[in-house]
C-alpha positions as CSV (number, residue, x, y, z in Angstrom):
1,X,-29.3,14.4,15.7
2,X,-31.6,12.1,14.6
3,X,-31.5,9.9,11.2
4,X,-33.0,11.4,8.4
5,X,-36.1,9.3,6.9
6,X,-35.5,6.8,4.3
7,X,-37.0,6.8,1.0
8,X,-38.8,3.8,0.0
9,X,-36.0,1.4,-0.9
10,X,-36.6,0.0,-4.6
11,X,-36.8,-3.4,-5.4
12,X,-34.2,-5.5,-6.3
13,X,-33.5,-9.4,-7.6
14,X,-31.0,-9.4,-4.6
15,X,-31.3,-7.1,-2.0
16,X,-27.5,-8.0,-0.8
17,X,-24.6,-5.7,-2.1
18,X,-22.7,-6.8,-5.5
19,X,-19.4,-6.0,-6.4
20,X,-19.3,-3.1,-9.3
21,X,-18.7,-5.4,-12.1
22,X,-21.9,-7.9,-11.5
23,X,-24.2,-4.7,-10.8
24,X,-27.3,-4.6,-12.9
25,X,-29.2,-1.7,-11.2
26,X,-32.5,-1.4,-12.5
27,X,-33.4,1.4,-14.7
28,X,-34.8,3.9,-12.8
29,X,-31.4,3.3,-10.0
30,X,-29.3,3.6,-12.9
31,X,-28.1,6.9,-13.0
32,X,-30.0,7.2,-17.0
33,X,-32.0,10.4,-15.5
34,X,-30.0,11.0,-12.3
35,X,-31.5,14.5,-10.9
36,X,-28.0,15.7,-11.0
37,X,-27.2,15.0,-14.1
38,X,-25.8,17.9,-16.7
39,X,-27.4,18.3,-19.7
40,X,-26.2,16.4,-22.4
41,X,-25.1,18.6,-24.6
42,X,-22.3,19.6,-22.4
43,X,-21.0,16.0,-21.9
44,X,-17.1,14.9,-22.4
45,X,-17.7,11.3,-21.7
46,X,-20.0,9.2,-23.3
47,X,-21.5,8.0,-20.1
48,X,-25.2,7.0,-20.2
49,X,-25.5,6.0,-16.5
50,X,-24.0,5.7,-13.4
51,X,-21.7,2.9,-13.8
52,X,-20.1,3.8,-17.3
53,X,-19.5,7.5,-15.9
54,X,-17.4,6.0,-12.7
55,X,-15.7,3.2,-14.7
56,X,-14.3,6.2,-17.3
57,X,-12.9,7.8,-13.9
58,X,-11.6,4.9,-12.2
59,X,-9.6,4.1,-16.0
60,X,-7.7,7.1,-15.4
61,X,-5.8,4.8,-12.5
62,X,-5.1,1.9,-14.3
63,X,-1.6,1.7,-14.5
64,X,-1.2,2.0,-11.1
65,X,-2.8,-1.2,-9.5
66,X,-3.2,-0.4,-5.5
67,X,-4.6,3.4,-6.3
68,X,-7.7,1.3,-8.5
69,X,-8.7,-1.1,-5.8
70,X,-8.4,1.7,-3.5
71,X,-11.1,4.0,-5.3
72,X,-12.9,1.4,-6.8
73,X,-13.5,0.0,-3.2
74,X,-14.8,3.9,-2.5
75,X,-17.0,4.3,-5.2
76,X,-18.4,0.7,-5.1
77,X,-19.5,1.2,-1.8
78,X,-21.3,4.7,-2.9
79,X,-23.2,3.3,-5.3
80,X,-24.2,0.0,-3.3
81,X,-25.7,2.5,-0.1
82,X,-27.1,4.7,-3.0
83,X,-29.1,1.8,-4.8
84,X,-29.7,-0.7,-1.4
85,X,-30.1,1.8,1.1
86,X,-31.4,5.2,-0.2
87,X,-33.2,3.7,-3.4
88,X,-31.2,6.2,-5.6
89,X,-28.9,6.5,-8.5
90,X,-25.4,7.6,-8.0
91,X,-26.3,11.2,-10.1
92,X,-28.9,11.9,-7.8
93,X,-27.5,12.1,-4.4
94,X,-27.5,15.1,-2.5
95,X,-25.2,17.0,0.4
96,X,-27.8,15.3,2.8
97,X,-27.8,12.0,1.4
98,X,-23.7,12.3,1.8
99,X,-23.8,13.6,5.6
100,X,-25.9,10.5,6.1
101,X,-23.5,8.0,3.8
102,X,-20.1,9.9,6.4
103,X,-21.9,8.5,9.6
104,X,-23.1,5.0,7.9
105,X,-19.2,4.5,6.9
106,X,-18.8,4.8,10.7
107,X,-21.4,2.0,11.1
108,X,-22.4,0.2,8.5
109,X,-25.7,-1.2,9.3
110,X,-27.5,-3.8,9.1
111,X,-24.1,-5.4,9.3
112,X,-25.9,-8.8,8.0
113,X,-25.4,-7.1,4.7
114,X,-22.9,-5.0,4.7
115,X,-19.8,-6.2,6.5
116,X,-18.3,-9.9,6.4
117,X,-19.3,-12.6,8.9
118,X,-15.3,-13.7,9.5
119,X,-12.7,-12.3,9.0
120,X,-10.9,-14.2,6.1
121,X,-11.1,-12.2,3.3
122,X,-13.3,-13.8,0.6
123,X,-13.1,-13.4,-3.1
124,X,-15.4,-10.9,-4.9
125,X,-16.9,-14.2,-7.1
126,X,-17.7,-15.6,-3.5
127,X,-21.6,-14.9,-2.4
128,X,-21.1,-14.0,0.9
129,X,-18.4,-11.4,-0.2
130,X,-19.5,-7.9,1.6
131,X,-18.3,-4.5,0.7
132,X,-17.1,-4.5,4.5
133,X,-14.8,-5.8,6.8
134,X,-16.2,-3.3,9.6
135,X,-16.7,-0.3,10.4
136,X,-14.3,2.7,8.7
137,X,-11.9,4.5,11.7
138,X,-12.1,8.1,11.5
139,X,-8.9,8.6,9.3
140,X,-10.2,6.4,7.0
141,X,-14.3,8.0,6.5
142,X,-12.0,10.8,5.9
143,X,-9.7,9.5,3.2
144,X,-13.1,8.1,1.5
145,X,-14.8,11.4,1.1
146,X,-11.6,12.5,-0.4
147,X,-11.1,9.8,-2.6
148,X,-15.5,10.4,-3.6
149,X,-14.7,14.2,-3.6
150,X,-12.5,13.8,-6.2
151,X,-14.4,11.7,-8.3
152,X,-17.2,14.1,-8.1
153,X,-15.0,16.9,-9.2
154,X,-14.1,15.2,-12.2
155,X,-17.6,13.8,-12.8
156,X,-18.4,17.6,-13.0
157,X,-15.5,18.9,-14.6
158,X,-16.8,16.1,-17.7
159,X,-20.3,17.5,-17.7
160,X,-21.9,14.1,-16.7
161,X,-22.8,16.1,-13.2
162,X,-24.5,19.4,-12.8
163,X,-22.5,19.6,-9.6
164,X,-20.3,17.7,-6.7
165,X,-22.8,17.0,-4.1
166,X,-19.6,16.9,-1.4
167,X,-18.2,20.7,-2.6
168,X,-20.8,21.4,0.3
169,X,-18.7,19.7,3.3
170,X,-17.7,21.8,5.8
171,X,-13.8,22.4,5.0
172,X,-12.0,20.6,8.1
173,X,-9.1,21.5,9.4
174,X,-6.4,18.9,8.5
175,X,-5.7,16.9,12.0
176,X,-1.8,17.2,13.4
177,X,-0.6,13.9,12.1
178,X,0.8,11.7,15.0
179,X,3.9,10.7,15.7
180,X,5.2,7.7,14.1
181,X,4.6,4.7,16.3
182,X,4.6,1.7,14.5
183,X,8.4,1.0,14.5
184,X,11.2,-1.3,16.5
185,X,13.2,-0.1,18.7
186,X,16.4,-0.6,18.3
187,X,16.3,-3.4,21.3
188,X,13.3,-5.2,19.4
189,X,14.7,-4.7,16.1
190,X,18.5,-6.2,17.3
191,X,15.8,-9.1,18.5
192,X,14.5,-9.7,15.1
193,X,18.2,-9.7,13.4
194,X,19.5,-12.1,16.2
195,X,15.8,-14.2,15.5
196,X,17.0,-14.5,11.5
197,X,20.6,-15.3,11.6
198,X,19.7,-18.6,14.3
199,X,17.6,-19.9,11.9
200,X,18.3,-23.4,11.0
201,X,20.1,-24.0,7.7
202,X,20.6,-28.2,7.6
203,X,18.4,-29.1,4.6
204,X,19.1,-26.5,1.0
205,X,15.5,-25.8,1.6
206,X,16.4,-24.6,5.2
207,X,19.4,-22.3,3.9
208,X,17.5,-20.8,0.9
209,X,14.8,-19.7,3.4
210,X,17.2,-18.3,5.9
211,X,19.1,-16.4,3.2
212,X,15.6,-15.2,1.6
213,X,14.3,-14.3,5.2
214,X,17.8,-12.0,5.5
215,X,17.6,-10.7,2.4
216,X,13.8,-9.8,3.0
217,X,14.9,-7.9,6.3
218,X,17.9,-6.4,4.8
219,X,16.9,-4.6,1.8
220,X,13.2,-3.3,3.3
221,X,15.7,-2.0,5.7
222,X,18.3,-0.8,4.1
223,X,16.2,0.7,1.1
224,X,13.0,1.7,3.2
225,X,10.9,0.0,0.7
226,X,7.2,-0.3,0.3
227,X,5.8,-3.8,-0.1
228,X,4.1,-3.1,-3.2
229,X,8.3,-1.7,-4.4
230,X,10.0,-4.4,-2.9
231,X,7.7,-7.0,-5.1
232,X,7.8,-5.1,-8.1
233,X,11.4,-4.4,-8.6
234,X,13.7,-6.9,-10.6
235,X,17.7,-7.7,-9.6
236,X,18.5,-5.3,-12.9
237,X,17.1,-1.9,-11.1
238,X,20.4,-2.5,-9.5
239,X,23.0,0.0,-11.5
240,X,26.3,1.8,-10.8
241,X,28.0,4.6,-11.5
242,X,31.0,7.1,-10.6
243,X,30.5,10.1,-8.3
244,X,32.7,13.5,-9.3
245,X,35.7,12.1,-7.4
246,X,35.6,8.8,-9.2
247,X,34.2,6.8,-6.4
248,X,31.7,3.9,-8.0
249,X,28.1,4.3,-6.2
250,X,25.3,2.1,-6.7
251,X,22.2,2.8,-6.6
252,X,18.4,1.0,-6.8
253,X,15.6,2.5,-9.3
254,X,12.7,2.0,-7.5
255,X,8.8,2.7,-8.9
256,X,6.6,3.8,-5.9
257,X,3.2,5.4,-5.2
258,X,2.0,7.2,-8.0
259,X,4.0,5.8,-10.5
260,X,6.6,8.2,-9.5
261,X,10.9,6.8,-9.8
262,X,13.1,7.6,-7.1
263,X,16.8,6.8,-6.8
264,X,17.7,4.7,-3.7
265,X,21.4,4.4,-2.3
266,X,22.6,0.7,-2.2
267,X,25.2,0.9,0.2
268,X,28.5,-1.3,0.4
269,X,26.7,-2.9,2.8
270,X,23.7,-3.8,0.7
271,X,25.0,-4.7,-2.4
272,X,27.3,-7.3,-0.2
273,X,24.2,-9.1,1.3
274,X,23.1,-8.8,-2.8
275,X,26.0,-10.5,-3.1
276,X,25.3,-13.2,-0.5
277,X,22.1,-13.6,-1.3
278,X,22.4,-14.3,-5.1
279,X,25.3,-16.5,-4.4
280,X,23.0,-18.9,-2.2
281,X,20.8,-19.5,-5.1
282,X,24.0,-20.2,-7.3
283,X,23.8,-16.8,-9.6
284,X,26.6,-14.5,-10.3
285,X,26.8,-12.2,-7.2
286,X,26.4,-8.8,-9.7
287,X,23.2,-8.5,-11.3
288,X,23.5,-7.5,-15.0
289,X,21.7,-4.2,-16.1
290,X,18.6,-4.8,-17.2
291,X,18.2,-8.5,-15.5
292,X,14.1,-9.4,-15.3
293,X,14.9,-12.0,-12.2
294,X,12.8,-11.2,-9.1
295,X,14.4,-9.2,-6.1
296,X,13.7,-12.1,-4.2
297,X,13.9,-15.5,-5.4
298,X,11.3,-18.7,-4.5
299,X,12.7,-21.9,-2.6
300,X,12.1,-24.1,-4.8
301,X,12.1,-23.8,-8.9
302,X,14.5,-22.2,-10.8
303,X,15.7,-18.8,-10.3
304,X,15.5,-17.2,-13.3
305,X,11.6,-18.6,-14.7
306,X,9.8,-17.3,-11.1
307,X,6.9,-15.0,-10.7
308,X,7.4,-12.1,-8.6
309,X,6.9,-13.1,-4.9
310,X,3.0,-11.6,-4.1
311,X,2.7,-9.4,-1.4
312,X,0.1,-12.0,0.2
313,X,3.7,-14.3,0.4
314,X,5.5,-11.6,1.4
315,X,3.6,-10.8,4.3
316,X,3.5,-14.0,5.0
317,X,7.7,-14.7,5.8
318,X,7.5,-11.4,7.3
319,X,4.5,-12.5,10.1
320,X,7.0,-15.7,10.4
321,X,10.2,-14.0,11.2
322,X,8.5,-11.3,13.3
323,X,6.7,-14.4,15.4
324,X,9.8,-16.2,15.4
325,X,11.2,-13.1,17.2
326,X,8.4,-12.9,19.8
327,X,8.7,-16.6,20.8
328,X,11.8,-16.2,21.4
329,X,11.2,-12.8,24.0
330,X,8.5,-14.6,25.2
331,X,10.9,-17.2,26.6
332,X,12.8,-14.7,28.2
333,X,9.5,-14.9,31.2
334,X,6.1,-13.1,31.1
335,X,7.3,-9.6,31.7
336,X,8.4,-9.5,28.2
337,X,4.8,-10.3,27.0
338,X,3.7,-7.2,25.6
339,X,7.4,-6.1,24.0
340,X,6.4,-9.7,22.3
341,X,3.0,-8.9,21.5
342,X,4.4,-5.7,19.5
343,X,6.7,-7.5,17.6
344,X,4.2,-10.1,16.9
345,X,1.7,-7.3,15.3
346,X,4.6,-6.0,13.2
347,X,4.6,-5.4,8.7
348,X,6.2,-4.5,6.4
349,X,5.6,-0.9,6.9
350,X,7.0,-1.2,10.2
351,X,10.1,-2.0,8.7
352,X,9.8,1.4,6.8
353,X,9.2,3.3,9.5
354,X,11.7,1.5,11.8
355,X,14.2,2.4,9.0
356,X,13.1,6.3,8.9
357,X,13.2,6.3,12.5
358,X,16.6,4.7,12.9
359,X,17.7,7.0,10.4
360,X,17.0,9.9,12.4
361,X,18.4,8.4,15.5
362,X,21.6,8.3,13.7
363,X,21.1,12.4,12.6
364,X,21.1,11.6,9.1
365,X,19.8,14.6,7.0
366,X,16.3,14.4,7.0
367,X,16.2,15.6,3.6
368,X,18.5,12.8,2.5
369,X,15.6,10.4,4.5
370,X,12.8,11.8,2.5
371,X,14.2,11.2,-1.1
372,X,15.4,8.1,-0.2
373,X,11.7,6.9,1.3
374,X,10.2,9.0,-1.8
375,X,7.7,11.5,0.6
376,X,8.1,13.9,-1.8
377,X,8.2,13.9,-5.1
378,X,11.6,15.0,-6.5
379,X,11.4,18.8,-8.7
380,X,12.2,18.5,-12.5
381,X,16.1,20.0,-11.7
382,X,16.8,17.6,-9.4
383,X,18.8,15.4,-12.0
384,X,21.4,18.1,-11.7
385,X,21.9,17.5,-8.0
386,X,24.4,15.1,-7.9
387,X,26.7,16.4,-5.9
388,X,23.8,16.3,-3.2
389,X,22.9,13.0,-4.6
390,X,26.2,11.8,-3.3
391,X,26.2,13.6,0.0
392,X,22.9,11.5,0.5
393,X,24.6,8.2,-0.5
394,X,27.4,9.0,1.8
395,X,25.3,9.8,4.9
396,X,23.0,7.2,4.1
397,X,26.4,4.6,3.7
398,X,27.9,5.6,7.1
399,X,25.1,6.4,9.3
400,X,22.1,3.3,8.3
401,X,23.7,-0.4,8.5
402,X,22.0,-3.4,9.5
403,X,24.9,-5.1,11.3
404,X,25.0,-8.6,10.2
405,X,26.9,-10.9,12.5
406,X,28.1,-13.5,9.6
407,X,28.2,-17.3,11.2
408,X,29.6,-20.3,10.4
């Protein structure tokens, strides 16, 4: 099928893309008289254009910080095709002008201004900043239509649109979703533990990172925590308290995707390495309820004034332990080359699912796996449950350890 024809593109003080907040469309590309816009009279925004109509939609996500960038990414890169490449406002796209923007998500082209000449990441101040890093996989033109779909429907449903242009799309079937592959094994992961605890601890800088580099592995382990939860959670989400039989349990509050709290079970195990970690950084081995201190804890500067660590640093001693651990198979001789090269292109998230998967290897409930990696959200009687609360802690206590070998 052959490309639709192009409009005449309008004219612009600078033809190359602008992030949303720096957009100055000119008038007739700003959405003012968008040929799908509702009549006024009907509004429940106060929208005059294009841009104030998707900034009132994208405020609806602004306590939750990853789900904003995410959709303002989507609709940024709408409006940028709409005004650079079709020469229309936002409110005046059509079901063919959106089967054309699904394949140029595919392929952004001309790539000169569309897609970034490296591949650092450059700030959105920065002129040669580019909506694109490359072209969009499959899963993810998918999850963009979703995301636009969405803010469409509610675009609609607030009478600044006559109608979602992508109600249209042919209704796909949802694809099986694949096996979880990016995980350890339990060889590779037994790699990376044995990789932490030879680190060298001479200097107090040298210790501090070693125990921070444990404690890292440990409780994204152990609590099969996000990034984005393991930076965001302080020492005091760390609480106690006694099952029906009297046994003390503790637990960690954790705020994940959607804003949405879910109990995780801090194993005897856990709360130990707590123990040991707070201990090398000279602080009572118990945090108090309510304690504001970070869940992990800078090398240098005082414990208790620190930022959060960023998810940038995060990833960061992550990439280091997990290339640590492939130099170290790599020595082993060249048929161990691409077991290294697996290790060496592991995340954080592969620490999540290596923790769900080890899980399962060890028959824990799978239930018990979901709440405690939040896949679900949890129904409003839940609270009730604690008797299977505590069956969860328990299976989740015996079955998931990480096995420390303590040296000298």
């Amino acid at each position: 099928m052959d490309p639709l024809p192009l409009p005449p593109r309008h004219s612009l003080v600078d033809p190359l893309p602008t992030p949303l907040e720096r957009l100055r469309p000119p008038p007739a590309l700003s959405g003012a008289h968008g040929t799908n816009r509702a009549p006024a009279t009907g509004a429940r925004i106060a929208a005059a254009d294009d841009l104030a109509a998707v900034t009132a939609w994208l405020a609806r996500y602004a306590d939750s910080t990853a789900t904003l960038a995410t959709y303002r990414r989507e609709v940024e890169r709408l409006i940028l095709w709409a005004v650079l490449q079709r020469g229309k406002p936002l409110s005046s796209l059509t079901h063919e002008d959106l089967l054309l923007y699904e394949r140029f998500l595919a392929d952004p082209q001309p790539a000169a201004r569309w897609m970034l000449a490296g591949s650092k990441k450059l700030a959105r101040s920065h002129p040669d900043w580019r909506p694109f890093a490359g072209p969009l996989s499959p899963g993810s033109v998918r999850q963009a239509l979703l995301i636009l779909n969405a803010c469409f429907a509610w675009l609609t449903e607030a009478g600044y649109l006559a109608g979602n242009p992508l109600a249209l799309a042919r209704r796909r079937r949802a694809p099986t979703k694949p096996r979880i592959t990016r995980y350890l094994s339990h060889e590779l992961w037994a790699t990376v533990k044995d990789t932490v605890a030879a680190m060298p601890t001479e200097t107090a800088r040298e210790r501090l990172h070693a125990a921070r580099c444990r404690w890292v592995l440990t409780v994204l382990y152990l609590g099969g925590l996000r990034a984005s939860e393991l930076t965001a959670t302080p020492m005091g989400a760390f609480f106690c308290r006694r099952d029906a039989q009297g046994i003390e349990r503790w637990w960690l509050e954790v705020t994940g995707k959607g804003n949405k709290t879910r109990l995780v079970p801090a194993t005897d195990e856990l709360i130990a390495e707590l123990a040991r970690y707070r201990r090398a950084h000279g602080l009572p081995p118990t945090p108090q309820f309510g304690e504001t201190r970070a869940l992990v804890l800078p090398v240098i500067g005082k414990a208790g004034s620190e930022k959060p660590l960023s998810r940038g640093a995060l990833h960061l001693i992550l990439k280091e332990m997990f290339g640590m651990a492939a130099t170290r198979l790599r020595a082993r001789g060249p048929e161990w080359e691409a077991q290294a090269a697996v290790l060496a292109s592991a995340s954080a998230h592969w620490l999540r699912h290596t923790a769900g998967s080890h899980m399962t290897d060890q028959q824990v409930d799978l239930r018990f796996v979901r709440d405690n990696f939040g896949h679900s959200s949890l129904s409003t009687t839940s609270g009730y449950l604690h008797s299977e609360e505590d069956a969860r802690h328990e299976a989740t206590q015996v079955r998931h350890r990480i096995g420390w070998t303590n040296k000298a």
